[in-house]
NUNU-244533 format. One record per atom (N, C-alpha, C, CB): residue in one letter; atom name; residue number from 1; x, y, z. Coordinates in Angstrom, 3 decimals. Glycine has a CB too. Layout:
 rest atom  nr     east    north       up
    A   CA NUM        X        Y        Z
...
! end
This chain:
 rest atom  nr     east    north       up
    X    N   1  -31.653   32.710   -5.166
    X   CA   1  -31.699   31.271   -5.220
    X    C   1  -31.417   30.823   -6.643
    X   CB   1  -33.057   30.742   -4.729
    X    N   2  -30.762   29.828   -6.751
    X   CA   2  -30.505   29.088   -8.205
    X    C   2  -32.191   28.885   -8.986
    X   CB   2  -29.612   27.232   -7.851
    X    N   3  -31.831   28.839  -10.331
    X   CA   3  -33.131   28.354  -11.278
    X    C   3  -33.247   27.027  -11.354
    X   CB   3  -33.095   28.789  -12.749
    X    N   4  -33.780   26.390  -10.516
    X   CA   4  -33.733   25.222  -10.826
    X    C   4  -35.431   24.485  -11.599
    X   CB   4  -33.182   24.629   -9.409
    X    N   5  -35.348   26.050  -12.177
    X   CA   5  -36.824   25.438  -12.969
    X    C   5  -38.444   25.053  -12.264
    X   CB   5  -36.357   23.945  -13.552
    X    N   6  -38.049   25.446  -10.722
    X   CA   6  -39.010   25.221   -9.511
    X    C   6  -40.107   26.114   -9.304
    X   CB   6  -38.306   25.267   -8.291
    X    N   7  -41.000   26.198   -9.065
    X   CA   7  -42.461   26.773   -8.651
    X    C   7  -41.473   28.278   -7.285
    X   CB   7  -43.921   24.885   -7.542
    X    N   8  -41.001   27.843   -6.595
    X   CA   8  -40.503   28.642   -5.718
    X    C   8  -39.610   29.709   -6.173
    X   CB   8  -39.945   27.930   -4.867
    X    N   9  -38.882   29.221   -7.439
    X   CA   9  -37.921   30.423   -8.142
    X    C   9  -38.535   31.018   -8.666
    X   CB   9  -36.921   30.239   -9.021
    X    N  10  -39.551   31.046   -9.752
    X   CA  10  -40.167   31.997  -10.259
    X    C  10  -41.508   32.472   -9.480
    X   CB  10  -40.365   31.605  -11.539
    X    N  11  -42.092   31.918   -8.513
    X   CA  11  -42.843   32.768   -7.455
    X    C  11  -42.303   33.945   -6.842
    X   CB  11  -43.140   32.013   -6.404
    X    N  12  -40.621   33.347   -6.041
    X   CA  12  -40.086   34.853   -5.419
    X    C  12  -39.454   35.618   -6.604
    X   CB  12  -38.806   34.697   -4.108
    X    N  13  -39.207   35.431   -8.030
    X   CA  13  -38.996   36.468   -8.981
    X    C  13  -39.810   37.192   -8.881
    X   CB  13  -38.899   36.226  -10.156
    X    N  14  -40.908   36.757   -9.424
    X   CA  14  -42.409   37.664   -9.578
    X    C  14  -43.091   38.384   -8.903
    X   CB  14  -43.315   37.138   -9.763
    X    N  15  -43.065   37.692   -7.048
    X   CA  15  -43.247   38.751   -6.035
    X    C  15  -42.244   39.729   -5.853
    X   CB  15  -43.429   38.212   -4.836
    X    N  16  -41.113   39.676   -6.668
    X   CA  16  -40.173   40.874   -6.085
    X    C  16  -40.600   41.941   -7.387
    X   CB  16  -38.136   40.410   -5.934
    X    N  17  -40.585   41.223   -8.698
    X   CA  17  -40.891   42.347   -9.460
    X    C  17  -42.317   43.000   -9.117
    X   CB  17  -40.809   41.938  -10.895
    X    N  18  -43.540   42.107   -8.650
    X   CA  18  -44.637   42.747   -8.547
    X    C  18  -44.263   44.163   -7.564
    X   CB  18  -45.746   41.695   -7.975
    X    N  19  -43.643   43.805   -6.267
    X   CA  19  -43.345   44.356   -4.997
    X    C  19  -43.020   45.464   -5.487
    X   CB  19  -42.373   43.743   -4.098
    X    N  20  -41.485   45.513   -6.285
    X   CA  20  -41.098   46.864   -6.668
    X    C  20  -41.570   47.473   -7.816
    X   CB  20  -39.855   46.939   -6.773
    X    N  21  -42.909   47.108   -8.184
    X   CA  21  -43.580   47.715   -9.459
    X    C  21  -44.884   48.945   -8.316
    X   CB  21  -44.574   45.979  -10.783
    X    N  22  -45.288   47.911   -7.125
    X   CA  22  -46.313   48.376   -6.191
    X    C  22  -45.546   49.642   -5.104
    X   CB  22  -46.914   46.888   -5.283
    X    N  23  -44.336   49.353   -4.929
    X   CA  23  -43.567   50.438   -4.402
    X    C  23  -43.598   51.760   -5.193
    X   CB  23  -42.207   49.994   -4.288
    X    N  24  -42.870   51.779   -6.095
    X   CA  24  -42.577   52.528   -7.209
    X    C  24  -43.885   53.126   -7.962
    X   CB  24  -41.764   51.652   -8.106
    X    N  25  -45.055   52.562   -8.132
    X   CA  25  -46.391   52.897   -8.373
    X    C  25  -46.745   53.960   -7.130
    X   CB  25  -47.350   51.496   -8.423
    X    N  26  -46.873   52.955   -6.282
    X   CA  26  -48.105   53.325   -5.234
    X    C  26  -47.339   54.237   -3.728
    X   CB  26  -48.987   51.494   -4.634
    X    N  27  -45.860   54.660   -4.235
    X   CA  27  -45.713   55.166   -2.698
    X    C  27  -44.345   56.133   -3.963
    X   CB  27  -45.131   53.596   -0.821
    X    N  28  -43.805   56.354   -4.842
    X   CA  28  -42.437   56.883   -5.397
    X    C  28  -43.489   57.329   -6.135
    X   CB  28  -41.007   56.015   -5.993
    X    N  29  -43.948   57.698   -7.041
    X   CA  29  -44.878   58.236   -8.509
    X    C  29  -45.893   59.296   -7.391
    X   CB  29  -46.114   56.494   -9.691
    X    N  30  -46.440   59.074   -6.705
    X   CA  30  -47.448   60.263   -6.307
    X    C  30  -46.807   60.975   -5.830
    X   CB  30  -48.532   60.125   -5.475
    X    N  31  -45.619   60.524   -5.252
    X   CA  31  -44.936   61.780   -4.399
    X    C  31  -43.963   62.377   -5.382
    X   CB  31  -44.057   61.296   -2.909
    X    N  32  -43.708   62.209   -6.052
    X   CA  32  -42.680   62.138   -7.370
    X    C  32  -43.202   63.662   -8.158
    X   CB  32  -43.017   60.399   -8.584
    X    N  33  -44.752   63.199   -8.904
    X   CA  33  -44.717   63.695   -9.633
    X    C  33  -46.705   64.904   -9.421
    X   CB  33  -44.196   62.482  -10.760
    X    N  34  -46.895   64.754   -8.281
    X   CA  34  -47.915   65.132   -7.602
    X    C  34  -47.019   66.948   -6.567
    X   CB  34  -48.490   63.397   -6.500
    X    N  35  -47.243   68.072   -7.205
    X   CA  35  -47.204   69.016   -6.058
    X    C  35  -48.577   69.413   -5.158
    X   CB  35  -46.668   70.275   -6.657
    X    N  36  -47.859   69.787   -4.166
    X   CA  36  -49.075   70.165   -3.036
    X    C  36  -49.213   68.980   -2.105
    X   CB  36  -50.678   70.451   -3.767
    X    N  37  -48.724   67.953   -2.425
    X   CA  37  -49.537   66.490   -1.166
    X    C  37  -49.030   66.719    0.060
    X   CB  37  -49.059   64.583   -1.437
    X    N  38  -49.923   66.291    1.391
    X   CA  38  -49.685   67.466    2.187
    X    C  38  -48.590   65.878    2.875
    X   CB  38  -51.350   68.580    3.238
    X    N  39  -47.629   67.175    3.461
    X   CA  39  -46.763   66.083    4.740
    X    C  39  -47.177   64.411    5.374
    X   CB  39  -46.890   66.996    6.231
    X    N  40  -46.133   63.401    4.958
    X   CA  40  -46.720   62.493    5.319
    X    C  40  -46.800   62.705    6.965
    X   CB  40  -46.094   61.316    4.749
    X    N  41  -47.606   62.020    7.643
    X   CA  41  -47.241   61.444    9.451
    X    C  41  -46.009   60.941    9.070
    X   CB  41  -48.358   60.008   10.378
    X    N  42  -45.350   60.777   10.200
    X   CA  42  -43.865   60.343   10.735
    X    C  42  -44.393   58.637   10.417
    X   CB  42  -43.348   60.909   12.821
    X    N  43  -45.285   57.842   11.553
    X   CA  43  -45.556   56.558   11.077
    X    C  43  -45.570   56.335    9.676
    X   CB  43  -46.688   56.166   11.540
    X    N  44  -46.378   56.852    8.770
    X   CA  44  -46.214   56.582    7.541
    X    C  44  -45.048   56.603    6.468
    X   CB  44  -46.935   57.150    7.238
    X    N  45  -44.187   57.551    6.561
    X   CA  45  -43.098   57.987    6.141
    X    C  45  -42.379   56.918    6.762
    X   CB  45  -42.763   59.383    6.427
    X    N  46  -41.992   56.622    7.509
    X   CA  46  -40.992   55.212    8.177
    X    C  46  -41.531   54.032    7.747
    X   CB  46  -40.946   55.008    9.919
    X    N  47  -42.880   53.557    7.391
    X   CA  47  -43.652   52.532    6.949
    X    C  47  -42.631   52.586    5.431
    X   CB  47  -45.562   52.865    6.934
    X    N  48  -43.420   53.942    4.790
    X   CA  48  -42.761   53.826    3.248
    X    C  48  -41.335   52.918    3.501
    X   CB  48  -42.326   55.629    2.488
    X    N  49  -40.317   53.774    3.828
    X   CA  49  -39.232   53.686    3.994
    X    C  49  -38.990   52.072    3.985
    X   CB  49  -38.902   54.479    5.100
    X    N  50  -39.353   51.861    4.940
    X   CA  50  -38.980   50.101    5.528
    X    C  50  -39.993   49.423    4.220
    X   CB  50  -39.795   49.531    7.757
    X    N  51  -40.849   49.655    3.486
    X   CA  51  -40.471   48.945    2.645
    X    C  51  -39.464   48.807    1.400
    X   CB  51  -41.248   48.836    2.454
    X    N  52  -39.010   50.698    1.102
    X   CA  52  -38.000   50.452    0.210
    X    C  52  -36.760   49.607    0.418
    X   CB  52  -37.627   51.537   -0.090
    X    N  53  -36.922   49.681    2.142
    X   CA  53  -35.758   49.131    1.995
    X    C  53  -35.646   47.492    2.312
    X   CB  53  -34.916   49.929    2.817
    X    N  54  -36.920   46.835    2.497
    X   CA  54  -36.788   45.600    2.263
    X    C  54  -36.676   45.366    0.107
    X   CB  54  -38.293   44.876    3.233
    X    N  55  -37.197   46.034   -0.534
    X   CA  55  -36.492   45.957   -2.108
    X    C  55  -35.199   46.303   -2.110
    X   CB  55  -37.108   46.912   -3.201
    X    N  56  -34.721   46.931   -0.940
    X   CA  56  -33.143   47.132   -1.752
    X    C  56  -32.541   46.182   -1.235
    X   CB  56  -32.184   48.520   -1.548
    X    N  57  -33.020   45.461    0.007
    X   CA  57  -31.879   44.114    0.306
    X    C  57  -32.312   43.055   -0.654
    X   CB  57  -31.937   43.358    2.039
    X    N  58  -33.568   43.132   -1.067
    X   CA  58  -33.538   41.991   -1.929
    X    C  58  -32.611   42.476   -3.104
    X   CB  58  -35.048   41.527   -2.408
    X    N  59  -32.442   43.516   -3.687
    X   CA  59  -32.078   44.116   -5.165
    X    C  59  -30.466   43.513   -4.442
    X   CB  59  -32.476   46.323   -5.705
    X    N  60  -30.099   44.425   -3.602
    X   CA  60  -28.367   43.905   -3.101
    X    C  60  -28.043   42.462   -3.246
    X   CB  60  -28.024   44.149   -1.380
    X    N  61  -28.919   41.467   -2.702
    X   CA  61  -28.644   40.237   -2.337
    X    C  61  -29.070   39.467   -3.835
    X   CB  61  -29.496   39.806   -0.891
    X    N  62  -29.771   40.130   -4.838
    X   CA  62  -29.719   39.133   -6.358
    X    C  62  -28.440   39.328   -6.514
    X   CB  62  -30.644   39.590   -7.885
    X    N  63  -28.492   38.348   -7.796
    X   CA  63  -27.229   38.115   -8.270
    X    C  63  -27.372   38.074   -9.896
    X   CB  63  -26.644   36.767   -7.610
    X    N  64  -27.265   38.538  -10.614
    X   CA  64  -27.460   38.816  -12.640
    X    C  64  -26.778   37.892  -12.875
    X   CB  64  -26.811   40.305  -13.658
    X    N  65  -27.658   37.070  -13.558
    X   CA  65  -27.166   35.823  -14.493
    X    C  65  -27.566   35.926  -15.900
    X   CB  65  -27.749   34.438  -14.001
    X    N  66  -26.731   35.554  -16.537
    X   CA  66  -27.329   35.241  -18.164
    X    C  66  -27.894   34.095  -18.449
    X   CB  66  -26.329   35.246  -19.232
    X    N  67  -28.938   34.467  -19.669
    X   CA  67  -29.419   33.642  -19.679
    X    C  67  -28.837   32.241  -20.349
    X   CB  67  -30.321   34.122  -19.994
    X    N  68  -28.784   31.019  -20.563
    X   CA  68  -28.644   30.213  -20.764
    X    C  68  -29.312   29.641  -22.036
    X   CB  68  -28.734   29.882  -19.831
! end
């Protein structure tokens, strides 16, 4: 969405950076850098998943602007 300086533009900035800070924390880093964790369940592992991949349509669908 454009900056139009609105409560709504920098709300969904911030939930996306929080989002992919809580992804990347809390589901990429333990499995990352943790040996031994035992096999996720199938439900869980598809849970993960579907949320990475609601961050990557958001990441696809921004658009990099400079700043002004």
């Amino acid at each position: 969405m454009e900056d139009d300086g609105g409560d709504a533009f920098h709300s969904i900035h911030r939930g996306a950076m929080a989002f992919a800070e809580g992804c990347y924390a809390g589901i990429r880093n333990p499995n990352s850098h943790e040996d031994g964790l035992p096999e996720l369940p199938e439900h869980e592992a598809l849970e993960q998943l579907a949320a990475f991949s609601v961050l990557a349509r958001r990441v696809d669908n921004a658009e990099v602007t400079k700043p002004s």
